[in-house]
C-alpha positions as CSV (number, residue, x, y, z in Angstrom):
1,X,80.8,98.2,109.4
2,X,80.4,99.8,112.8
3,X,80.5,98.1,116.0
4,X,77.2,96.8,116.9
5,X,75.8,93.7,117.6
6,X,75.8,92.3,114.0
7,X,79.5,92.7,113.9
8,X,80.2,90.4,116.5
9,X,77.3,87.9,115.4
10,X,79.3,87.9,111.8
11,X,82.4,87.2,113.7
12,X,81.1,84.1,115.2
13,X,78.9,82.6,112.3
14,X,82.3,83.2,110.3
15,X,84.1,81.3,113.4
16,X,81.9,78.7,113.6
17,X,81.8,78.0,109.3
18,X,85.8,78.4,109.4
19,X,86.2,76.2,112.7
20,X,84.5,73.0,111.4
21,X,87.5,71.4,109.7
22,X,89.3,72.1,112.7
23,X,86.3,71.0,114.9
24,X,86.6,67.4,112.6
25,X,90.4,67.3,112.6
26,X,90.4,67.6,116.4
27,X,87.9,64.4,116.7
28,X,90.7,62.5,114.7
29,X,93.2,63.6,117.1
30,X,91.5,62.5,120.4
31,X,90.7,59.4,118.5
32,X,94.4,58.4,118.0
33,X,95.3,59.5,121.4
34,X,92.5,58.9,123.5
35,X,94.4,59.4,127.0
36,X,95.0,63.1,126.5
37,X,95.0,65.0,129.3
38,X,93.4,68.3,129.4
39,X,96.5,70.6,129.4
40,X,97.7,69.0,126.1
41,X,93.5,69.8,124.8
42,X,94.3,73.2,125.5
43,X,97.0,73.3,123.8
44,X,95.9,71.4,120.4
45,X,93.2,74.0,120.7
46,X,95.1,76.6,120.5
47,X,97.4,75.6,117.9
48,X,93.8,75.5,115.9
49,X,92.7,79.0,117.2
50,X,96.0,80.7,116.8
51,X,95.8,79.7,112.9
52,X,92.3,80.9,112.5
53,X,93.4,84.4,114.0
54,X,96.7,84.7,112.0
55,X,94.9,83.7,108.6
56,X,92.3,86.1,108.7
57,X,94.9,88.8,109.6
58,X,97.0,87.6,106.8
59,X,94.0,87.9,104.2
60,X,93.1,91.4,105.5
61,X,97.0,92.7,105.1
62,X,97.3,90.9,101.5
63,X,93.7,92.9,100.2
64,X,95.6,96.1,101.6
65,X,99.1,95.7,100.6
66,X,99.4,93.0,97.5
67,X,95.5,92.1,96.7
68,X,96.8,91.1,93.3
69,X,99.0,88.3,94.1
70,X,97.2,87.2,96.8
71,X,93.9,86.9,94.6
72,X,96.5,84.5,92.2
73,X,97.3,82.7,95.2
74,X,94.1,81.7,96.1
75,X,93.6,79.3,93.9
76,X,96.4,76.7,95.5
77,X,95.0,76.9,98.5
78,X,92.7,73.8,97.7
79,X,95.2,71.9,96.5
80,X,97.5,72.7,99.5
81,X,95.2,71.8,101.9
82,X,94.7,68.2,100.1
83,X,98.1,67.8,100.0
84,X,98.8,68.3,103.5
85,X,95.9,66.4,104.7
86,X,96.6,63.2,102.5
87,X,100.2,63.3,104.2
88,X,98.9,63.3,107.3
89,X,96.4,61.1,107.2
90,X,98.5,58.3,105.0
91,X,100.9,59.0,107.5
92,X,98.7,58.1,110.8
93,X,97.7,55.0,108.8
94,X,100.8,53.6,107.2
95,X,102.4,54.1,111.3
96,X,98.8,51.9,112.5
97,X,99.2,49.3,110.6
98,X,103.0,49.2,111.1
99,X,102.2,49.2,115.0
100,X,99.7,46.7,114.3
101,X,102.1,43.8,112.2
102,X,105.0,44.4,115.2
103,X,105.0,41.3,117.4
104,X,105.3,41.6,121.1
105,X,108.0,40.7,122.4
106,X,106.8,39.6,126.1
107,X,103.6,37.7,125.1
108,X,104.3,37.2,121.3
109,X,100.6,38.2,120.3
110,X,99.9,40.3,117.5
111,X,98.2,43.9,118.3
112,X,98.6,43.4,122.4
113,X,96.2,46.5,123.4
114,X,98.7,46.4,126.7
115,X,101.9,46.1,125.4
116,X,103.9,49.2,126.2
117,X,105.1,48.5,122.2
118,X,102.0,49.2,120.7
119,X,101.2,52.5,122.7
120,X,100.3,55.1,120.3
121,X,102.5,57.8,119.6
122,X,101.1,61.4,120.3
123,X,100.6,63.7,117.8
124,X,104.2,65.7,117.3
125,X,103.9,69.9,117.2
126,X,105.2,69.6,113.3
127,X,102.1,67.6,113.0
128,X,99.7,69.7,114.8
129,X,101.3,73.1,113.2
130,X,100.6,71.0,109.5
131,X,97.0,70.2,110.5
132,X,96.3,74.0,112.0
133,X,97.9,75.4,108.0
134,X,95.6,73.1,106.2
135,X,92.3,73.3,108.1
136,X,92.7,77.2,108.1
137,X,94.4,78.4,105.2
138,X,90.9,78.7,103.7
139,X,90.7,81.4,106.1
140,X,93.1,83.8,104.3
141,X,89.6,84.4,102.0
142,X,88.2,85.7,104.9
143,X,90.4,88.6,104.3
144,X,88.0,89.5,101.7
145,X,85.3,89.5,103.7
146,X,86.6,91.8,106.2
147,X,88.6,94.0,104.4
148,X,86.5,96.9,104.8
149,X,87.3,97.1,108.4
150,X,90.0,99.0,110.3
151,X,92.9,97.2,111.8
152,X,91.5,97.1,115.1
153,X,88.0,96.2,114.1
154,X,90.1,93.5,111.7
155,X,92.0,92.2,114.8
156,X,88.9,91.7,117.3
157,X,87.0,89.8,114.5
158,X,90.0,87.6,114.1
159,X,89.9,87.1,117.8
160,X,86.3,86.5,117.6
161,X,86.8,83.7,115.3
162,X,89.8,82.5,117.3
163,X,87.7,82.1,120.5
164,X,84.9,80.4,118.9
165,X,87.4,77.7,117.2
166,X,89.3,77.0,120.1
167,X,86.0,76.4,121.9
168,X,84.9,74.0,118.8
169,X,87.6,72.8,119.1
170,X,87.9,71.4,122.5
171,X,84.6,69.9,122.2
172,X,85.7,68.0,119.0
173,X,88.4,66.5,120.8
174,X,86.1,65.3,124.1
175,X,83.9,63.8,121.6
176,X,87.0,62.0,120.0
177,X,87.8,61.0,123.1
178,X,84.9,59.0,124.0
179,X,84.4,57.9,120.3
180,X,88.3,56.2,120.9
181,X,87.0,53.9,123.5
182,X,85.2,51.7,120.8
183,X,87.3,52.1,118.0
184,X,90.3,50.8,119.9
185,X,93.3,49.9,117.9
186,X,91.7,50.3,114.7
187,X,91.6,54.4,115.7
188,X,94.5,55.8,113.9
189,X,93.6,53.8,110.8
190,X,90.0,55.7,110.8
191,X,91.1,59.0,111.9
192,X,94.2,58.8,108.8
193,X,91.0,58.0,106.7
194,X,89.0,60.8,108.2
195,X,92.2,63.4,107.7
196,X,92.2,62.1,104.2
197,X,88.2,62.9,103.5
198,X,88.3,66.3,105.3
199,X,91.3,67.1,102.4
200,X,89.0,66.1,99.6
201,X,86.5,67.7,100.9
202,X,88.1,71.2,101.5
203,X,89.4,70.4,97.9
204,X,86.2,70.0,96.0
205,X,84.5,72.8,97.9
206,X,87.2,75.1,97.2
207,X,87.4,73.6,93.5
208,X,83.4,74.4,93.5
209,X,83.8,78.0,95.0
């Protein structure tokens, strides 16, 4: 592959095919935190688009170095990305409906949206760097696809794909955000439930593949 025009438009279609779990992930995230402010987008964003570069990378190395072990490898990555989806998702909805049972203690109602008690917690960096893993570890395959390239040619396609996801990315969360506004307290519970599809789904595709 030489550098032309279809290199770069392989770069993005790959960006935008490995970005869409992370596109889907981020709408759960503005969901259970609908008053984030842009700085922290940003940053979720590029949690996701830092992942998608590294992955990529990571394949490419593997196919030059150890292709034989990583070609064994491949197979978990399915069951890895289900696994740490399910946690994260059960987790966002066991903490909802734990929120949800707690009684205020100034007015006594149940599920107060303006009790300071029932604020929703943000979504912690151990979190974020377990979501960025599981909706990019896919991406390691891409090392495959691009192993015919140099490093440098290897790198900017990585980039590529970065740029595209972290763009994806932000928009996914903005539409969470204003999805959030209607789902109200019930939004950690559906974005947990979400989390949880997106894991199956990664699972049976890569099961499929």
């Amino acid at each position: 592959m030489n550098w032309s025009l279809l290199f770069f438009a392989n770069s993005i279609l790959l960006g935008v095919g490995l970005a869409m779990d992370a596109f889907s992930v981020s709408i759960v995230n503005a969901i259970a935190e609908p008053g984030m402010r842009r700085r922290r987008q940003c940053a979720i964003a590029g949690v996701y688009a830092f992942f998608q570069f590294a992955m990529p990378m990571a394949g490419w190395l593997c196919v030059h170095t150890i292709a034989r072990i990583f070609s064994a490898f491949q197979k978990f990555i399915p069951w890895i990305a289900l696994a740490l989806l399910v946690y994260i998702g059960t987790k966002m909805i066991v903490e909802s409906i734990h929120s949800q049972s707690q009684e205020c203690k100034d007015c006594q109602a149940r599920d107060c949206a303006a009790c300071p008690s029932n604020k929703r917690k943000p979504l912690s960096f151990g979190t974020l760097l377990l979501q960025g893993l599981a909706t990019s570890i896919d991406a390691l395959s891409v090392g495959f696809t691009i192993a015919e390239y140099g490093a440098i040619m290897a790198a900017v396609a990585s980039l590529t794909i970065a740029l595209v996801t972290f763009a994806i990315c932000m928009t996914g969360l903005l539409i969470g955000r204003a999805a959030a506004k209607n789902l109200s307290a019930r939004a950690q519970i559906v974005g947990g439930c979400i989390l949880i599809f997106i894991g199956l789904e990664i699972f049976v595709r890569g099961i499929l593949s």
